[in-house]
C-alpha positions as CSV (number, residue, x, y, z in Angstrom):
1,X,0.0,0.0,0.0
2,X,1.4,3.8,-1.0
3,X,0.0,5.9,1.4
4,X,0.8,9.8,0.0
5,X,0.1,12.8,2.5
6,X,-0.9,16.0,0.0
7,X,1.2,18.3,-0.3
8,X,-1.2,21.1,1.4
9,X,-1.2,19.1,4.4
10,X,2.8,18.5,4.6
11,X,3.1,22.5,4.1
12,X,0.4,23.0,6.9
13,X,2.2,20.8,9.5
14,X,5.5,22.0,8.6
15,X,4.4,26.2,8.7
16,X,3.0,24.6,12.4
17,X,6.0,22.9,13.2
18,X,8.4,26.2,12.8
19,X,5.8,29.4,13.7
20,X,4.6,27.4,16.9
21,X,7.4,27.2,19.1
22,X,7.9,30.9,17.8
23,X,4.5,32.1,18.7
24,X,4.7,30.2,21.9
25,X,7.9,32.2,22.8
26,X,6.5,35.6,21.8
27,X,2.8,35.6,22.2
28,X,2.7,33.4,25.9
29,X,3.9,35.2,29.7
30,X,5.6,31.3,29.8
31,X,7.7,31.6,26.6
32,X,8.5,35.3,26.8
33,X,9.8,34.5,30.6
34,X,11.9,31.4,28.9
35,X,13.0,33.3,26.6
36,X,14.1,36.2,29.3
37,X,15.5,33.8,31.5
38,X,17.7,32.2,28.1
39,X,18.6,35.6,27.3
40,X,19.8,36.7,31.0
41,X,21.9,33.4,31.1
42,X,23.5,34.6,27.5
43,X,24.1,37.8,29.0
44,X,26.5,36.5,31.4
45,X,23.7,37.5,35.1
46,X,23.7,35.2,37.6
47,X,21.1,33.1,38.7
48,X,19.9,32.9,42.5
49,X,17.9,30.1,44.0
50,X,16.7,30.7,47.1
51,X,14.3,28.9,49.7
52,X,12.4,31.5,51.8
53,X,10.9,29.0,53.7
54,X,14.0,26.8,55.0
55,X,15.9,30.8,55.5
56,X,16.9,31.4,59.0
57,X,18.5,34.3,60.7
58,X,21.8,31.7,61.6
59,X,23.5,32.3,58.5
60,X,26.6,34.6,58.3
61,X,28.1,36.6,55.2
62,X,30.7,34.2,55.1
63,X,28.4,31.2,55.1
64,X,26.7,33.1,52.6
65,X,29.2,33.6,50.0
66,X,30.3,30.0,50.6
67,X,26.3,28.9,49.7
68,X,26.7,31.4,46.5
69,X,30.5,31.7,45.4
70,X,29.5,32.7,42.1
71,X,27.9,36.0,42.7
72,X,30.3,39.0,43.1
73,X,28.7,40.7,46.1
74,X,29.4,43.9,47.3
75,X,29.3,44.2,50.9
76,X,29.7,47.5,53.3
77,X,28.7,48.8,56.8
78,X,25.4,50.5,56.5
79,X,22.9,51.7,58.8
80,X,19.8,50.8,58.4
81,X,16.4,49.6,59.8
82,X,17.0,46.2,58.6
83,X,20.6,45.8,60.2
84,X,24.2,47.6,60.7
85,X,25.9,45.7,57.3
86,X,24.2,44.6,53.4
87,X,25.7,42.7,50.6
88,X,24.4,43.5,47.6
89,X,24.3,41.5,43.9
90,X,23.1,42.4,40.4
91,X,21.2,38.8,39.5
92,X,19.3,37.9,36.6
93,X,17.4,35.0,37.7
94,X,15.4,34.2,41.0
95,X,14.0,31.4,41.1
96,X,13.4,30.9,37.8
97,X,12.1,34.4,37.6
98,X,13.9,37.7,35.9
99,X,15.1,39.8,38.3
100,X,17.4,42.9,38.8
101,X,19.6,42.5,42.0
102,X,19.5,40.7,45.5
103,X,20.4,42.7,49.2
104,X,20.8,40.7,52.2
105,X,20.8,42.6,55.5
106,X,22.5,41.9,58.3
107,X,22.7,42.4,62.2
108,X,25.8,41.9,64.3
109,X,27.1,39.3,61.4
110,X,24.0,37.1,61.1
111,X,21.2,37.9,58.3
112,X,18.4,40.0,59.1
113,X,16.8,40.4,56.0
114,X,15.9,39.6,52.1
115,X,15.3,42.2,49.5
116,X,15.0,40.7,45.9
117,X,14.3,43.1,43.1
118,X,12.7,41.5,40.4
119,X,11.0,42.3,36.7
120,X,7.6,43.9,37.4
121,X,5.9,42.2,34.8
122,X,6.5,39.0,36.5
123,X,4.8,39.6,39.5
124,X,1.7,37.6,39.4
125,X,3.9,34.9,39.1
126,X,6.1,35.3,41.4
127,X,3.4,35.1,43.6
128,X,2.0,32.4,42.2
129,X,4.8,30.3,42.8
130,X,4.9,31.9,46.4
131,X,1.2,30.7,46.9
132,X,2.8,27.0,45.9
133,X,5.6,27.3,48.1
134,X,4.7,28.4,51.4
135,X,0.6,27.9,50.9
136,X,-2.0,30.7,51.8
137,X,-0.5,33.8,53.4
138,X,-1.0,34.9,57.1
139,X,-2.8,37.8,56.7
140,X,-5.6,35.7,54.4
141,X,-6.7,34.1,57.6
142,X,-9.8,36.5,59.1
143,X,-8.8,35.7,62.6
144,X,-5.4,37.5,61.8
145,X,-5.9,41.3,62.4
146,X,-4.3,43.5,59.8
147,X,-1.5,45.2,60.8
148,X,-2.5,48.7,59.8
149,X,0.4,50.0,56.8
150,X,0.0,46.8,55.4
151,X,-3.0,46.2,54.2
152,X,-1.7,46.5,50.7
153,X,0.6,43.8,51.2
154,X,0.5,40.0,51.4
155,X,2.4,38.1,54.0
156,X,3.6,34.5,54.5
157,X,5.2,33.6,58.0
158,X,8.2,31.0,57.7
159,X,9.9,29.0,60.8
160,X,11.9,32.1,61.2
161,X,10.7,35.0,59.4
162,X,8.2,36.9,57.4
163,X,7.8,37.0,53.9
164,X,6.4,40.7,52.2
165,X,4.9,40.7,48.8
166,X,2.7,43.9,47.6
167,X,-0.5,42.6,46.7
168,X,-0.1,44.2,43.2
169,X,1.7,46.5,41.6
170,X,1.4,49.9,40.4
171,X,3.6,51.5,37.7
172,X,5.8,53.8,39.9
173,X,6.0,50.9,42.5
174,X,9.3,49.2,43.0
175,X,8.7,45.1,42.5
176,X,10.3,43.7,45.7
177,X,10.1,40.8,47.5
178,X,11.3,40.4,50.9
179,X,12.4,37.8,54.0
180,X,12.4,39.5,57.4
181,X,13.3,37.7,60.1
182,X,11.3,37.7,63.4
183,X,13.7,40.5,65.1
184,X,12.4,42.9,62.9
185,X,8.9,41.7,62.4
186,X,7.7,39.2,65.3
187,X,5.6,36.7,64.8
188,X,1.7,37.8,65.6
């Protein structure tokens, strides 16, 4: 038996074949953030992966640049109300989303704090994935009072810290993410 595909239908599945993948990568939020995520790695920016949940406040800057010897961090003594020292990075990547840079905070040598700048138009996402990762936040639960100042925000409370997400973004807000640990928000 000769079985013979027309010709129409061999053009038809090979136009589908090449402009799919294409318009997947283009026209989808998955394939465009693929195809940043490709691009960042190109570019030579560092990736980050980072569990929020299994964080703790017992990790030093030495133990950090041990866990991440890859990154250049810049580090210096600075004041502020997340600690008296910060290292700073320029990422690509966190957790397999685009991002800009990465500050840890820290008090009297042990991490205080998490501040992940990330690509604004990956923020539904991003929280997405947090929603996955460390289940319904706190301040969804109506026995929880709202802590007022943050009703715009959405919180997640880990074994040893907090986790601050705006609820959504506006377009002069900064997309941030952070990890404070219980010294500088205790638990509720």
């Amino acid at each position: 038996m000769n079985f013979k595909i027309p010709s129409f239908y061999k053009r038809f599945l090979i136009f589908f074949i090449v402009i799919g993948p294409i318009f997947w990568l283009v026209f989808t939020e998955d394939g465009q953030r693929r195809t940043d995520i490709v691009l960042l790695t190109l570019w030579g920016e560092d990736e980050i992966a980072l569990n929020l949940e299994a964080l703790d406040n017992q990790i030093s800057e030495e133990d950090l640049k041990q866990v991440f010897p890859d990154i250049f961090w810049t580090c210096k003594d600075e004041l502020s109300g997340f600690g008296n020292r910060l290292c700073a990075a320029r990422i690509g990547i966190y957790n397999d989303i685009p991002a800009h840079y990465v500050t840890i905070f820290f008090h009297d040598s042990w991490i205080n704090g998490v501040k992940i700048g990330y690509r604004g138009n990956y923020h539904e996402l991003l929280k997405q994935q947090l929603w996955q990762q460390l289940g319904a936040p706190a301040n969804n639960n109506p026995q929880i009072p709202v802590i007022q100042g943050m009703e715009s925000v959405i919180h997640w409370v880990t074994k040893s810290g907090n986790v601050i997400l705006k609820e959504s973004l506006k377009e002069d807000d900064e997309a941030a993410l952070f990890w404070l640990s219980f010294s500088i928000i205790p638990p509720s």
